[in-house]
C-alpha positions as CSV (number, residue, x, y, z in Angstrom):
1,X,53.5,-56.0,65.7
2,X,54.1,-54.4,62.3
3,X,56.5,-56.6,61.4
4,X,54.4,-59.6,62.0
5,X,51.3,-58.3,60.4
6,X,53.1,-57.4,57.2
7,X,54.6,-60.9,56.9
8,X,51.1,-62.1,56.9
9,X,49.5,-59.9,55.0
10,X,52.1,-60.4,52.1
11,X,52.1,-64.2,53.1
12,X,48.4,-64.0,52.2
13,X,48.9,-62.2,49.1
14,X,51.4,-64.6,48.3
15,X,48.5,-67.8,48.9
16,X,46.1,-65.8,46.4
17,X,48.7,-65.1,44.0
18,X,49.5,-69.2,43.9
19,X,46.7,-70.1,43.9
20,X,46.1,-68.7,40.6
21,X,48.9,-70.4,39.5
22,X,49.3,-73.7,37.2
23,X,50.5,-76.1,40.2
24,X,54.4,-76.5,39.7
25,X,56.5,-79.4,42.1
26,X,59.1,-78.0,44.0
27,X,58.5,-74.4,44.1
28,X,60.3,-72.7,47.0
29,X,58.4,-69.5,48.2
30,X,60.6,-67.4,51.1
31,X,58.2,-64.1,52.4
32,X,60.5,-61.4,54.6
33,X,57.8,-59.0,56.0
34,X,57.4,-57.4,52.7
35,X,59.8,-59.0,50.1
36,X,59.1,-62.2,48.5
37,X,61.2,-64.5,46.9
38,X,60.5,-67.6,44.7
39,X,62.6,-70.2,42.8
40,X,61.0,-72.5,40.4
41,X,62.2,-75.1,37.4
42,X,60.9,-73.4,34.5
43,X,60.4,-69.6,33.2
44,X,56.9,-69.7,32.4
45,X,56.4,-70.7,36.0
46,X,58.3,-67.4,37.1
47,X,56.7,-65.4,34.5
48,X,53.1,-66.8,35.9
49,X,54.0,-65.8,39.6
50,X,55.8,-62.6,38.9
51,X,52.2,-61.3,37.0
52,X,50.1,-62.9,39.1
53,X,51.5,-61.3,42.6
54,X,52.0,-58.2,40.7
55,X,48.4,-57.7,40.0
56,X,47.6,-58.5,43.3
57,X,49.5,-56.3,44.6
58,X,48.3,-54.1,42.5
59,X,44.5,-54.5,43.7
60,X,45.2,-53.9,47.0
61,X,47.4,-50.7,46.3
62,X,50.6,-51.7,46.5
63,X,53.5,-49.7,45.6
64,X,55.9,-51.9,44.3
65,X,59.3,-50.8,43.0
66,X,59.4,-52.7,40.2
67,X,63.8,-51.6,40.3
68,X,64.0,-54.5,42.9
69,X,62.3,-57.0,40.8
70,X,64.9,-59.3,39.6
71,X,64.9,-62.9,38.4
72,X,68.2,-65.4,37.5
73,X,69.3,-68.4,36.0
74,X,71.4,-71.0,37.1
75,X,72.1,-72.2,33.2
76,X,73.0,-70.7,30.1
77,X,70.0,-72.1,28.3
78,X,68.0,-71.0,31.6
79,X,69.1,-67.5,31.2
80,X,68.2,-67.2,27.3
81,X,65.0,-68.2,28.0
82,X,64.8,-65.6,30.8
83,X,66.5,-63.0,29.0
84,X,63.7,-64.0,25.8
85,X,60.3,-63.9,27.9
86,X,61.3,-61.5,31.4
87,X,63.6,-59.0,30.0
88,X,62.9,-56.6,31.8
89,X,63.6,-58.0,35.4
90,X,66.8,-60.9,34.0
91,X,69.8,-60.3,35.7
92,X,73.6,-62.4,36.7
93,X,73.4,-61.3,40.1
94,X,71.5,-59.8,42.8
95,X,71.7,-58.7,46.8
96,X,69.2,-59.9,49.0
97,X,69.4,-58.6,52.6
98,X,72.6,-57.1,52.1
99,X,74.0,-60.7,50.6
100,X,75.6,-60.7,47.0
101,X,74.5,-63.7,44.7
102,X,75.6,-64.3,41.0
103,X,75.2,-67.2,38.7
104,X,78.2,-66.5,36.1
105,X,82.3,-67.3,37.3
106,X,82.0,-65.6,40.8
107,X,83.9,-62.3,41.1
108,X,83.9,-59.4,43.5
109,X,80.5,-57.3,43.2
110,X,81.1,-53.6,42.6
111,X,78.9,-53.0,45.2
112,X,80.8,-55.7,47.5
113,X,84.4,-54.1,46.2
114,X,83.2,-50.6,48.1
115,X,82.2,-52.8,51.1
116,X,86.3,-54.4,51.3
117,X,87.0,-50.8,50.8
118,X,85.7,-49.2,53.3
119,X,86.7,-51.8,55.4
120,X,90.6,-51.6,54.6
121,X,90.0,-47.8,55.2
122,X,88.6,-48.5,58.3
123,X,91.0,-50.9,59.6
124,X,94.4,-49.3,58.2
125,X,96.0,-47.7,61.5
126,X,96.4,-44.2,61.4
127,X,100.3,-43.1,60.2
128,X,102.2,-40.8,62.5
């Protein structure tokens, strides 16, 4: 049941946190028992949800690791704009449940390069 309460809990604290909100169209909220994740049209819009959740959070003593709070642009404009108001949390790429996303000329990951790695290790037969 853990699972399942968390997801509400931080579904919950995700409704409070939006509904502080100025009301943007098309905002896509995903909630994984405790991670959120958003995507929305305009950085003030991020920038209003990223503060509003953290303080929620906040009041109900929440220890967020603020390491894992990331936010990306799909343009370059986009990403100035991010880079100008959220520096603290803009970034080209990110992992989210083990899954590598980037929004520059797609390359190999380090952290994806040690995955093929230790997969070639793994799969190289043994020499006799």
């Amino acid at each position: 049941m853990g699972p399942v309460i968390m997801t509400l809990w931080a579904w919950l604290g995700w409704l409070h946190a939006e509904r502080q909100c100025r009301r943007v169209p098309h905002v896509v909220t995903r909630v994984y028992i405790d991670d959120r994740s958003f995507a929305v049209s305009r950085v003030w819009a991020w920038s209003e949800r990223y503060h509003h959740w953290s303080d929620w959070s906040a009041s109900v003593g929440v220890c967020e690791n603020q390491a894992k709070a990331v936010a990306m642009a799909s343009t370059p404009a986009g990403r100035t704009a991010l880079r100008r108001e959220l520096p603290q949390v803009a970034q080209l790429d990110v992992e989210l449940l083990g899954s590598c996303s980037i929004v520059s000329q797609r390359g190999l990951l380090p952290r994806e390069n040690a995955r093929v790695d230790a997969c070639c290790k793994t799969l190289t037969p043994p020499s006799f």
